[in-house]
C-alpha positions as a Markdown table, in Angstrom:
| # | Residue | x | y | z |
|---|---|---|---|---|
| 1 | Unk | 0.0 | 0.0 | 0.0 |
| 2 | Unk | 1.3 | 3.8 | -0.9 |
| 3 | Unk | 1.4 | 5.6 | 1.9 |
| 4 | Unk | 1.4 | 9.8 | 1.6 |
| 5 | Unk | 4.9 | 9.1 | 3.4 |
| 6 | Unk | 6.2 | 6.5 | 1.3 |
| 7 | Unk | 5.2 | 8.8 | -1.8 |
| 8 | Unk | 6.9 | 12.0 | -0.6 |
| 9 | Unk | 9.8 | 10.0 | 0.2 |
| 10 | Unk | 9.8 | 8.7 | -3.6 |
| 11 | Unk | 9.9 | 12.3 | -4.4 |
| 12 | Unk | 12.9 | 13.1 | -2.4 |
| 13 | Unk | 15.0 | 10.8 | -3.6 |
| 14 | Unk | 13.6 | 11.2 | -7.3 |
| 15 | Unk | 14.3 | 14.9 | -6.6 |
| 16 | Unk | 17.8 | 14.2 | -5.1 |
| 17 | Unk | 19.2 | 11.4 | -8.3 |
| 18 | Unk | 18.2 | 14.2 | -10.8 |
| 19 | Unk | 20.6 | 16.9 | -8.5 |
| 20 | Unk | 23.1 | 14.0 | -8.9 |
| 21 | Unk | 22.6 | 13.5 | -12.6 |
| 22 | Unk | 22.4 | 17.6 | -13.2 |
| 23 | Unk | 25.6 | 17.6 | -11.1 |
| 24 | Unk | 27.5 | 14.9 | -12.9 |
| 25 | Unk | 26.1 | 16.7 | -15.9 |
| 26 | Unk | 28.2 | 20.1 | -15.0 |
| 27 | Unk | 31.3 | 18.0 | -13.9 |
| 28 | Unk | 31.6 | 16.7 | -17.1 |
| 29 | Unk | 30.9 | 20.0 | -19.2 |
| 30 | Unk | 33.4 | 21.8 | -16.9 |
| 31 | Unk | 36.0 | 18.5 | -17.6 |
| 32 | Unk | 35.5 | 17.9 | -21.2 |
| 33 | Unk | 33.4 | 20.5 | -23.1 |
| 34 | Unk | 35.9 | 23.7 | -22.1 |
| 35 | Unk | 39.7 | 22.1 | -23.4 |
| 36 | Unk | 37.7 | 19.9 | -26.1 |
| 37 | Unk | 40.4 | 19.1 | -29.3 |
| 38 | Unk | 38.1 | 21.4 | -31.5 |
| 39 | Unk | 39.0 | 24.5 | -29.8 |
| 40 | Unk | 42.6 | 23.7 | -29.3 |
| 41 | Unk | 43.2 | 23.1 | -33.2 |
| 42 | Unk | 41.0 | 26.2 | -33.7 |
| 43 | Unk | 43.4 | 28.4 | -31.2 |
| 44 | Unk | 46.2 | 27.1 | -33.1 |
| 45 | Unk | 45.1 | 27.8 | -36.6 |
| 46 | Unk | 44.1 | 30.9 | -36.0 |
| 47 | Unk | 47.2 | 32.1 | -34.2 |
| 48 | Unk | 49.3 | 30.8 | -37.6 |
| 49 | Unk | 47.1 | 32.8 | -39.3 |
| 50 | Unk | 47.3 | 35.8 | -37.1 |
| 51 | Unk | 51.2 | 35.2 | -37.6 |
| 52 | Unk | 51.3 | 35.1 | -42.0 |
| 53 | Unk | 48.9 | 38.3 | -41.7 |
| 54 | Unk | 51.0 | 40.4 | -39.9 |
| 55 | Unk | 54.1 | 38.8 | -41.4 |
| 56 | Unk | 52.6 | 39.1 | -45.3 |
| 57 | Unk | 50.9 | 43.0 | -43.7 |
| 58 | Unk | 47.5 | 42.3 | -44.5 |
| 59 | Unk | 45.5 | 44.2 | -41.6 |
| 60 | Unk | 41.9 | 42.6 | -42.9 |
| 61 | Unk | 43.4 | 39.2 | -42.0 |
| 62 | Unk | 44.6 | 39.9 | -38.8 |
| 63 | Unk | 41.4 | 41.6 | -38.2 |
| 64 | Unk | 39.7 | 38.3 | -38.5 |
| 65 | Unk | 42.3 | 36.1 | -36.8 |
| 66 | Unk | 41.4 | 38.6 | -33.8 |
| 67 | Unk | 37.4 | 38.5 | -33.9 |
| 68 | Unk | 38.0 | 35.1 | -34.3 |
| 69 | Unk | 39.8 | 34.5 | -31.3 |
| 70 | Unk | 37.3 | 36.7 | -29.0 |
| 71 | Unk | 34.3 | 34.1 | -30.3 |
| 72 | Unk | 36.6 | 31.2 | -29.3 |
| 73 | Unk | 36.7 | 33.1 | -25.6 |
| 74 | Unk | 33.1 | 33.7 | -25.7 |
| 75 | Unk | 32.4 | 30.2 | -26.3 |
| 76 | Unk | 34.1 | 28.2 | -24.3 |
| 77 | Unk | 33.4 | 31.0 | -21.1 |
| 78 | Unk | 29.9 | 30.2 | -21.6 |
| 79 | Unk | 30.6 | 26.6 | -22.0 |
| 80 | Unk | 32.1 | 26.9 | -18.9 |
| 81 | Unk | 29.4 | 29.1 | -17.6 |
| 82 | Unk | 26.8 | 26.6 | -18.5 |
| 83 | Unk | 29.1 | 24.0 | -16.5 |
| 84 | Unk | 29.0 | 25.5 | -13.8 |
| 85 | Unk | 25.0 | 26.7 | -13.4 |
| 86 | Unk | 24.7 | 22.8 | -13.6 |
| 87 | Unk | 27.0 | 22.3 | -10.7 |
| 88 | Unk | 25.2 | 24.8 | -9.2 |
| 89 | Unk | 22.2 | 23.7 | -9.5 |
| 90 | Unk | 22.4 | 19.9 | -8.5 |
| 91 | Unk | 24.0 | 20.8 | -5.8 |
| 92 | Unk | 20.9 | 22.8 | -4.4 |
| 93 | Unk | 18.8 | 19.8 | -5.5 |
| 94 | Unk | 20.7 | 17.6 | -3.7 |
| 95 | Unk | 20.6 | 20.0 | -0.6 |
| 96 | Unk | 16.8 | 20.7 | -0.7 |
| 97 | Unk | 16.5 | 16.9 | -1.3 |
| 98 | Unk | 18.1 | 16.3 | 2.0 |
| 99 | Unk | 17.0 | 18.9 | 3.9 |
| 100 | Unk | 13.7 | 17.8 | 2.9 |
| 101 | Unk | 14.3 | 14.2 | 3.6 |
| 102 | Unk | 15.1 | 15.4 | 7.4 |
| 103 | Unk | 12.3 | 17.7 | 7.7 |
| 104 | Unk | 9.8 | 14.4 | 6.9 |
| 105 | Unk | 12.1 | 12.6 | 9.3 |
| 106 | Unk | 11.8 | 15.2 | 12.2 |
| 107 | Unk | 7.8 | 15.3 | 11.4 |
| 108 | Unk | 7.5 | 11.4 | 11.4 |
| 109 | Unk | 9.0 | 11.3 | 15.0 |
């Protein structure tokens, strides 16, 4: 029989594995998303080309290495700032969820 206990305590920890997940979530964005391969070899290419424009004086190129560079930053800041909201965040989950978990136990007493 389902008791209004039993369900709220299904809740709780329903609530508290999706802060885990949200948390894992944000762990590996922060770990793998923010030094991915793609923007390394993008950094690089762009600083060789940075490099023959003002070597070869072409100010248009150089111009464009540059913007391209500040996207690169822009991206992989709110890579990382999207990693770390979901830290954030299932970490409050997981707090309500146990502070939740004790207020039911304190009641229940």
């Amino acid at each position: 029989m389902l008791t209004p206990l039993m369900l709220l305590m299904s809740f709780v920890g329903l609530f508290f594995l999706l802060g885990l997940l949200t948390f894992i979530a944000g762990i590996l964005i922060l770990v793998f998303r923010t030094s991915s391969s793609e923007v390394k070899a993008l950094a690089t290419q762009t600083a060789r080309l940075a490099q023959k424009g003002i070597a070869e004086e072409v100010a248009g190129l150089v111009g464009n290495a540059s913007t391209l560079v500040d996207a690169m930053n822009q991206l992989v800041r709110t890579t990382r700032g999207i990693g770390i909201f979901l830290t954030l965040l299932g970490l409050l989950m997981m707090g309500f969820a146990c502070w939740l978990a004790i207020q039911v136990y304190q009641i229940q007493k």
